[in-house]
N, C-alpha and C positions, 0 to 999 in steps of 0.2 A: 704589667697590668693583668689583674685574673677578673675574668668574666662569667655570671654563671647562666647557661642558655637553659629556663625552665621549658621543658617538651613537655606535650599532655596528649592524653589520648583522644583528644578531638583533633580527629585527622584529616576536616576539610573536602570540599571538592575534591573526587575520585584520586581520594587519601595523598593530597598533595604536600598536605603539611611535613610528612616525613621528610621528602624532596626538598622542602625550603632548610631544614633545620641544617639535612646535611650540607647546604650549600652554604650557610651560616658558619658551620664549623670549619668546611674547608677554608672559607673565607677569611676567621679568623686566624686559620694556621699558619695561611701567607702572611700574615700580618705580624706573624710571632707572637699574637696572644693567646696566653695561657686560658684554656679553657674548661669550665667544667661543667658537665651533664647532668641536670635531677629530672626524672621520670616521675618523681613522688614528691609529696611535701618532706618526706624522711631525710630522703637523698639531697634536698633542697637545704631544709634545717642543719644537718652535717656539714655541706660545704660552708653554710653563713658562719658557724660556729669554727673550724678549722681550717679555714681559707680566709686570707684578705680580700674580700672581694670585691670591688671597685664599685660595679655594676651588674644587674640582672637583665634577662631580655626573652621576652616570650611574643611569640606570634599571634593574635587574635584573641581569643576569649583569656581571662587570667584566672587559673585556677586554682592557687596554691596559697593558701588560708590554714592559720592555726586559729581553733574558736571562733571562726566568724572572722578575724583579723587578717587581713595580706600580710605575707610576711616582709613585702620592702615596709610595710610598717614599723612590725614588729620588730625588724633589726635596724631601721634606718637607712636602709642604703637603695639607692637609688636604681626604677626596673622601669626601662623601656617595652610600651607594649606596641607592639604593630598594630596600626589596625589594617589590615591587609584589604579593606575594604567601605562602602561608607558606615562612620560610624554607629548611623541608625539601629543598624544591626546589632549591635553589638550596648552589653550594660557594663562600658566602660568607668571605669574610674577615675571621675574628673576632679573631686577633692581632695587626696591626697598630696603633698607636697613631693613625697616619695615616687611616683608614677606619674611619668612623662609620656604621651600619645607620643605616637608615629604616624603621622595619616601619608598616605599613598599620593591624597591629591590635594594640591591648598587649599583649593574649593572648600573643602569639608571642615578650613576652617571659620568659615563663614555660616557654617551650620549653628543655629542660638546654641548656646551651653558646650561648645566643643572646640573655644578658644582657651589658650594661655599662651604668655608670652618665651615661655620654655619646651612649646611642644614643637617638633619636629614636622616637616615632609619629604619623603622620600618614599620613593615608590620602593618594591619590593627587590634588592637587587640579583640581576642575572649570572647565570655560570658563563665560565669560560668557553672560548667558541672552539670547536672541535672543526677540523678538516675532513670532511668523510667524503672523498672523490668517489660517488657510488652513483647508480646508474637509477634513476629516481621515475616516478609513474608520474606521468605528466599529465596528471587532474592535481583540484582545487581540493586539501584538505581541512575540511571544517570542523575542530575539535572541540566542540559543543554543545548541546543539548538545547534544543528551541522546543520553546514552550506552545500550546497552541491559544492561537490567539480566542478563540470561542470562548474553552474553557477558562480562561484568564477570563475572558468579559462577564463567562458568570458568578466570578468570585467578584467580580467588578458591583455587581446588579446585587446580591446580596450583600454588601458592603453597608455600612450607615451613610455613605454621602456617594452614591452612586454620580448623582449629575455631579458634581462639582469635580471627581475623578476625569468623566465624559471630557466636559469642557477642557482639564488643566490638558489631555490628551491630543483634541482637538488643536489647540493654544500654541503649542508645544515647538520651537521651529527644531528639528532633529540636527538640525547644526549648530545649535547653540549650547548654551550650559546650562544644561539640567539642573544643579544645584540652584546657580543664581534666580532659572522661574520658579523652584519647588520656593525658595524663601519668599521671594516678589507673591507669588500666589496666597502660601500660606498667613504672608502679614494682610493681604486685602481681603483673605478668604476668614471672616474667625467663626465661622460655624463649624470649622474642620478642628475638634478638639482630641484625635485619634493621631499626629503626625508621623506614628512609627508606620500602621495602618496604610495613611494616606501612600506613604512614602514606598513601602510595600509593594502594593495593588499597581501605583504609576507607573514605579520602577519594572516589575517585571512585565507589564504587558507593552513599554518602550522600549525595554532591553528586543521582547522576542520580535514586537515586529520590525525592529530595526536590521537582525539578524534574517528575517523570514524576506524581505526586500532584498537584501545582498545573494542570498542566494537562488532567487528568484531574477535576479538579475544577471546571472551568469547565464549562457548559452552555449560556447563555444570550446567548453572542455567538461570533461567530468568531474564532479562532485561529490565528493564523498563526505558523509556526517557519521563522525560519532555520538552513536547514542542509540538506548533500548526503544526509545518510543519516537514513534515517525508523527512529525508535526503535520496534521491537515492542511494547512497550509502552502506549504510546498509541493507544489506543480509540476518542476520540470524531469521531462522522459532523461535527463543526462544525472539526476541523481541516485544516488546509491548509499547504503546504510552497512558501518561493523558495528560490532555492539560495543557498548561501552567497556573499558578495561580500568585499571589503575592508574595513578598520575604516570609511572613510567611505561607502561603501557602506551600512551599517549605520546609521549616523547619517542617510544622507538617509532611509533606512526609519524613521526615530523620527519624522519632521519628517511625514511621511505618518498615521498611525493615532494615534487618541484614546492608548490605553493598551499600557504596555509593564510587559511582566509580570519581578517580579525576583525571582531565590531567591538567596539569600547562600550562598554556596561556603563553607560553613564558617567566615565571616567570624560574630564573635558581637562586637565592640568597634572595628566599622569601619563604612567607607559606600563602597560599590564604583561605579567609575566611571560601570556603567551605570546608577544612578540621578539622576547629577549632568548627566551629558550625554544623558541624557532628557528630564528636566527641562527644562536650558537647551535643549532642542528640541521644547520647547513641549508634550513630552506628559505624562500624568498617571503616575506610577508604582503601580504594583500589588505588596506584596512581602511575601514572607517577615519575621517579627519576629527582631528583635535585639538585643540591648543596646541600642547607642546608637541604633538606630533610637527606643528607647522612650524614652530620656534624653533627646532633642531630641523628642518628641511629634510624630512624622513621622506624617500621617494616609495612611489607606489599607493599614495594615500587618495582618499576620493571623499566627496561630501555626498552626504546620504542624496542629499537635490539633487545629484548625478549620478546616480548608480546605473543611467542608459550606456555610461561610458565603459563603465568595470570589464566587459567582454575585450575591448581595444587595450584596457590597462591593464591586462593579463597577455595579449598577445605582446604588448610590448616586452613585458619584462620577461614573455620566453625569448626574444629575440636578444636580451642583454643581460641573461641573467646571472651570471657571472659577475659581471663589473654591478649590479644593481644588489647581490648581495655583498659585494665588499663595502659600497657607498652606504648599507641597512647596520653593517656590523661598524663601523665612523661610527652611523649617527646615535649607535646604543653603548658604546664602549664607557663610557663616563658612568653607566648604569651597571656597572658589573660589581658583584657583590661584595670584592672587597675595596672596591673605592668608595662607595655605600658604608659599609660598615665603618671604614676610617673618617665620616661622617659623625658617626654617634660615639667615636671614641675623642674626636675632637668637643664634641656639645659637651661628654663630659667632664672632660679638663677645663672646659671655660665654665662651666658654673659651680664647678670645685671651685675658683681660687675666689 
């Protein structure tokens, strides 16, 4: 089988995308598939032209167009896109017969217009877990960027449908799924004709205070955030700030501290990267509940309605944490990225024949 992985210069959250691609490759090499790289549409057009190539597959936005046309058009052959994220974001391409979604969480396929019966879910898959018996600083690391909630309320107030934002906020239970009230609200809401907008403005001021709660609810060890700018919000004398660095930058900071704290962005039927690649860097995770957090019996997890607990549910797992990251790496093993990708090598032998 030859694959060809299109890379593009949108390099993502503190330039992660490089990180995924190479972990794609490595993924496909266990796999013994032949793979090949276009940086360019050049390099792209070349392999379609002098390679068999089965399938295409690129990360997030899709960039490579001859004229105005994609080229799984142009050549016919079939390009999985990820969408690494929800796809509001993103002006994916839902007509082509050529270009199959990825989404991350099934949820999003319940988003209006971002069904078919050929698209895929599967969260983004994790690397191999490394053994690094190393002597690790026993604070909370939070490798994130919290937003301040002020500032968010006054993109909120300037907005065309402030109150209706207020309210969906208010509405909101933080243990449930986000998708299911963002649709529920938007079909009884139709004065809201802005839904990238809508989705926007709700999304990031539940993503921060969800994040600004958890760590406001820790007390009993130190806290560390990455990030250039210190959110208002955050109160407590046990935290602490390095600046932001690059996506591996961030990972050698997981390989350094006991625990890494996680809040799911609104993911409610997925498993976001930084749990996997925490994990495999030997640290414990600490996170927010979620669907399939609870479906795979992922220990360590907590409901926002209890984040009074989180201080004990850190002491615990200093007390076991050993046996609590082999029971973490169980429950994410199925998620590693080449059992992931022999995923999408199987969708495309079945809609070949």
């Amino acid at each position: 089988m030859n694959v060809l992985c299109l890379r593009n210069n949108f390099t993502g959250g503190y330039h992660a995308f490089k990180t995924f691609y190479d972990e794609i490759l490595d993924g496909f090499e266990k796999l013994g598939v032949n793979v090949f790289v276009a940086d360019s549409v050049t390099e792209a057009m070349k392999f379609y032209e002098t390679e068999s190539i089965d399938f295409s597959l690129n990360i997030g936005k899709y960039f490579f167009f001859l004229n105005d046309i994609p080229l799984y058009d142009v050549f016919k052959i079939v390009n999985y896109e990820w969408i690494i994220d929800n796809p509001l974001k993103y002006n994916a391409d839902t007509k082509s017969i050529y270009n199959r979604l990825i989404m991350i969480d099934s949820e999003f396929l319940s988003i209006d217009g971002f069904y078919r019966s050929d698209y895929m879910v599967l969260p983004l898959g994790g690397p191999h877990f490394e053994y690094n018996e190393v002597k690790r600083k026993n604070a909370v690391l939070v490798p994130w960027r919290i937003k301040s909630l002020s500032d968010l309320t006054i993109k909120i107030e300037e907005s065309p449908f402030p109150n209706e934002i207020l309210d969906f906020i208010h509405n909101y239970d933080y243990d449930s799924s986000y998708i299911s009230f963002f649709n529920q609200y938007l079909n009884e809401c139709k004065s809201i004709k802005d839904r990238v907008l809508f989705f926007r403005l709700t999304n990031d001021y539940i993503r921060a205070d969800k994040r600004i709660r958890m760590v406001n609810a820790i007390h009993d060890y130190p806290v560390v955030i990455v990030t250039d700018e210190h959110c208002k919000e955050i109160i407590g004398d046990n935290v602490s700030y390095l600046p932001t660095g690059d996506f591996l930058t961030t990972l050698d900071l997981q390989r350094q501290y006991r625990y890494v704290l996680n809040s799911n962005p609104n993911y409610y039927m997925s498993l976001h990267e930084r749990v996997t690649h925490a994990i495999a860097n030997g640290a414990v995770v600490v996170t927010d509940e979620n669907a399939l957090l609870t479906d795979i019996n992922f220990p360590l997890r907590i409901k926002q309605s209890n984040l009074g607990a989180l201080d004990e549910l850190i002491h615990y797992a200093d007390q076991n944490f050993v046996q609590l990251l082999n029971k973490q790496r169980n429950c994410v093993f199925e998620y590693r990225m080449e059992n992931t990708l022999k995923k999408i090598i199987m969708n495309c032998h079945e809609l070949q024949v």
